[in-house]
C-alpha atoms as one frame of an Amber mdcrd trajectory, in Angstrom:
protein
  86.717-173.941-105.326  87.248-177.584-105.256  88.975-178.879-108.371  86.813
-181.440-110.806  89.314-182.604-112.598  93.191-183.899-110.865  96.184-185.978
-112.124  95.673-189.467-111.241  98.746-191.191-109.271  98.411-194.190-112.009
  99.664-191.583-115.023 103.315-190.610-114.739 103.793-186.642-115.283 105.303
-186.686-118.672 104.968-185.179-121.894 102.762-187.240-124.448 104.457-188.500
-127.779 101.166-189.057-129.444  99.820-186.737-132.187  97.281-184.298-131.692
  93.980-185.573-131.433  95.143-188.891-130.431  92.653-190.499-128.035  95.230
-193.036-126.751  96.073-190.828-124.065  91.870-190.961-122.860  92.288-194.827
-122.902  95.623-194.625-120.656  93.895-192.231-118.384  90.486-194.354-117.904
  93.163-197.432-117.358  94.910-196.337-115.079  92.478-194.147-112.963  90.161
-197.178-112.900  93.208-199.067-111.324  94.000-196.137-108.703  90.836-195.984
-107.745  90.294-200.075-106.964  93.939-199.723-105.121  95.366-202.015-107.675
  98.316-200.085-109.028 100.724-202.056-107.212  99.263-205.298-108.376  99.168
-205.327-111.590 101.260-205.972-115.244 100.267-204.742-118.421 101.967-205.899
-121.507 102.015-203.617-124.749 103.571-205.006-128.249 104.532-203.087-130.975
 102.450-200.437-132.716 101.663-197.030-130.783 100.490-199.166-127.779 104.370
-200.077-127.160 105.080-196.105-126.191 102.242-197.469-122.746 104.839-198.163
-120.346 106.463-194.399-120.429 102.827-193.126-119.228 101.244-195.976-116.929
 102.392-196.253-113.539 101.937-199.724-113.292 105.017-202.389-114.379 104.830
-202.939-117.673 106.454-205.144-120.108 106.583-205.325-123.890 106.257-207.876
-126.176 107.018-208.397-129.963 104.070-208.119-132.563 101.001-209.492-131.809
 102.161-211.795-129.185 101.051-209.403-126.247  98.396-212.382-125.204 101.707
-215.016-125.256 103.549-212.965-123.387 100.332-212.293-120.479  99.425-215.765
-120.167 102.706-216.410-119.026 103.001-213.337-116.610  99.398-214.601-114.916
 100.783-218.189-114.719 103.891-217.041-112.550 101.880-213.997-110.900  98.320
-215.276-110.386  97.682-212.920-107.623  98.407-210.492-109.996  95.626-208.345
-112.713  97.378-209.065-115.568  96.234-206.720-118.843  97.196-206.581-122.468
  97.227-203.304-124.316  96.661-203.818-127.738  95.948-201.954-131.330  94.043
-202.997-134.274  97.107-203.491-136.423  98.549-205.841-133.802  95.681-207.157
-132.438  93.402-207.941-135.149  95.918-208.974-138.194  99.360-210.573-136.658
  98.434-211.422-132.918  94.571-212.582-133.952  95.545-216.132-133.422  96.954
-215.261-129.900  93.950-213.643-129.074  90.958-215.751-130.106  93.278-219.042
-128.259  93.551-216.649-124.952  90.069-215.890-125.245  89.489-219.479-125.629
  91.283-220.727-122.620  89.438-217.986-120.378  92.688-216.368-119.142  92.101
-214.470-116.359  93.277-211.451-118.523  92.016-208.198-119.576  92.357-206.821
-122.925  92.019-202.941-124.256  91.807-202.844-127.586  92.089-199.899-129.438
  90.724-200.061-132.686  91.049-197.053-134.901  90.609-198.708-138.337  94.760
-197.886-139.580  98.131-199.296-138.646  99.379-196.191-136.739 102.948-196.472
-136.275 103.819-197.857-139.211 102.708-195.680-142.077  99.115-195.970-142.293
  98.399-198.727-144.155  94.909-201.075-144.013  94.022-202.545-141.062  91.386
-205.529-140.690  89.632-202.819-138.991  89.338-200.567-141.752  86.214-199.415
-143.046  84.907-200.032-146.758  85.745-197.141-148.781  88.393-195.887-146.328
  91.584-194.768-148.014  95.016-195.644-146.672  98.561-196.019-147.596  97.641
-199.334-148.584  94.567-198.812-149.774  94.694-195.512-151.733  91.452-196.391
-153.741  89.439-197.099-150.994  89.162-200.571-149.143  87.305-202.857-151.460
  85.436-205.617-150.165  85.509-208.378-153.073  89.058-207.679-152.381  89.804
-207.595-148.978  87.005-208.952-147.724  84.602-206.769-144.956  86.349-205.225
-141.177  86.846-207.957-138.767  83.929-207.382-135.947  86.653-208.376-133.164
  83.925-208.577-130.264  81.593-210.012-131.989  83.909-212.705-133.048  84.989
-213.181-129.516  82.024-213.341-128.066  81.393-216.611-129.941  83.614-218.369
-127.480  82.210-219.754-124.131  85.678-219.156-121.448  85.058-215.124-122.954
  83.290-213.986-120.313  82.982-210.067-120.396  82.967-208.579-124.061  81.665
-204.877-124.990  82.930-202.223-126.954  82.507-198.114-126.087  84.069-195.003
-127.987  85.958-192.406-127.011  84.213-189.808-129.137  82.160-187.543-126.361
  82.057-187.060-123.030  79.236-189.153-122.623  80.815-192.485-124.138  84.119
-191.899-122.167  82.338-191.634-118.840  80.722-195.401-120.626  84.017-196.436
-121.045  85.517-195.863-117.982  82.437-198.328-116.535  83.522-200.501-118.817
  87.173-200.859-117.767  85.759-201.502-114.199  83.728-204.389-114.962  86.675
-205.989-117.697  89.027-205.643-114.165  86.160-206.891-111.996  85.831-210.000
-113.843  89.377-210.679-113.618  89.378-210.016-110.073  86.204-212.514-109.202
  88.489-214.688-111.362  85.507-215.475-114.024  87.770-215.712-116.730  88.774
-213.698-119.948  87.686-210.257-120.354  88.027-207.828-123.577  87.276-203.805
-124.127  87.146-202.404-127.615  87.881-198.506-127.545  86.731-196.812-131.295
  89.623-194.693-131.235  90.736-191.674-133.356  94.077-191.530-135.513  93.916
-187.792-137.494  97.416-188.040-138.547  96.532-190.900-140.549  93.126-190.398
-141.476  94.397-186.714-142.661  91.839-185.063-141.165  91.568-182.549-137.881
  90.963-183.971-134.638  87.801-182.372-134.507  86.835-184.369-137.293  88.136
-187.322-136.496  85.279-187.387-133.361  83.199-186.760-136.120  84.166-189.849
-138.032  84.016-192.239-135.464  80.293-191.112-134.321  79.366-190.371-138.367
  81.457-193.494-139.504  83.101-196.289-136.987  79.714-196.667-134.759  77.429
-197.334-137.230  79.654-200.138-138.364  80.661-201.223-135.223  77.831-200.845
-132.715  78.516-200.460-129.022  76.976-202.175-125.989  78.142-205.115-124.336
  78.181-208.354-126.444  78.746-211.042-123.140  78.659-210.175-119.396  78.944
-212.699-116.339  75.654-211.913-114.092  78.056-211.508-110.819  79.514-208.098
-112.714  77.101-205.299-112.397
C-alpha cells in the first residue's frame, strides 16, 4: 500500500501547542509543504509577531524571525532589502494584522514588496484573552464584547482583502477557508500562486485563511467548521480579489 498522506520535511516533528480544533496547524502545513515542494525551504524567511502566529517558528522548518506587534511587515521589508534573493513571508493574525500592524500592512501593500502575507483571520484576539477583533462578526460575543459586537458602536468587520485590493503595487489578493477538505486543497493553490508572484518578482502578494478558534468562540471544533461555512463565508466571500495574468 502506498501511503497518501506523509510528514513534509518543511514541518519539524514536534508536538503542537495549539488547542484542539485549531486550524493554524492546516495553514503551517499548506506553508510549508507548498515551499518543500517548489525546493524553496532553504531560501526563504518568514517573520511571525505576537499573537498565536509567534509560536510559527517552533513548527516551520524554514528560518524564522519574530517581530513585536503588528510590525511583522517592518520587520520583512527589511529582511527582503538585505536578502532579495530570498522569499520573504509574513505570518500574521487578525488581532495583529488587522488592528495594531494595519498601517504596516496597507504601506507594504502599497510599495509592492516582494512579500507574501498569510493571514489568518479567525474573527478573536487568540492569545490574549479573546477579546474583539476588527474581524469580528456583528453579533459575535467576546471578552470584549460580551453583548454581541454592535455596529453603531464599533463600526462593521474590516474586509482586509477587499481593502487591499484597492491598491495598484497589490498584485495577488484572494482569500480561501480552511473549513473542508475541499477549500484546503483551494488553499494550498492559493499559497502557490501568493509564492509564485513573489518569485516572478510581480510585487506584493496576500492570502486570507478563515480560520477556526473553539477555545475562544466556546464552542467544539466540530462546530467551529460549522461557523466559519454557516457564519465567516457568507460575510467574507472567497475567490480571488486581484491576480497578475503571468500566475495561473
Amino acid at each position: 500500500m502506498e501511503p497518501v498522506y506523509t510528514y513534509t520535511k518543511g514541518m519539524v516533528r514536534t508536538e503542537t501547542s495549539y488547542c484542539p480544533g485549531c486550524t493554524h496547524g492546516i495553514s503551517h502545513r499548506l506553508i510549508m509543504e507548498t515551499l518543500d515542494e517548489m525546493g524553496k525551504l532553504g531560501e526563504t524567511i518568514g517573520v511571525a509577531p505576537i499573537g498565536c502566529s509567534v509560536q510559527a517558528h517552533k513548527f516551520m522548518n524554514v528560518d524564522m524571525c519574530e517581530s513585536a506587534h503588528g510590525r511583522a511587515p517592518a520587520v520583512a521589508t527589511g529582511i527582503r532589502r538585505v536578502h532579495p534573493d530570498k522569499l520573504v513571508f509574513t505570518y500574521q493574525g487578525d488581532g495583529d494584522l488587522a488592528s495594531i500592524g494595519t498601517n504596516e500592512i496597507i504601506h507594504m501593500a502599497s510599495r509592492g514588496e516582494r512579500i507574501s502575507t498569510f493571514f489568518i483571520n479567525n474573527g478573536i484576539y487568540g492569545m490574549t484573552g479573546g477579546q474583539m477583533a476588527p474581524t469580528t462578526l456583528i453579533g459575535q460575543r467576546t471578552t470584549t464584547s460580551t453583548a454581541g459586537r454592535m455596529e453603531e458602536q464599533t463600526g462593521a468587520p474590516m474586509r482586509v482583502c477587499e481593502l487591499l485590493a484597492t491598491l495598484p503595487r497589490a498584485v495577488y489578493i484572494e482569500r480561501v477557508a480552511l473549513d473542508t477538505p475541499a477549500n484546503i486543497n483551494r488553499a494550498k493553490r492559493a499559497v502557490r500562486r501568493a509564492f509564485e508572484v513573489q518569485e516572478k518578482g510581480l510585487g506584493f502578494s496576500f492570502v486570507e485563511f478563515l480560520s477556526t478558534c473553539p477555545t475562544n468562540w466556546g464552542v467544539t471544533p466540530v462546530d467551529a467548521m460549522k461557523w466559519v461555512g454557516e457564519k465567516m463565508i457568507p460575510y467574507y466571500p472567497l475567490g480571488v480579489f486581484k491576480k497578475p495574468e503571468e500566475v495561473r
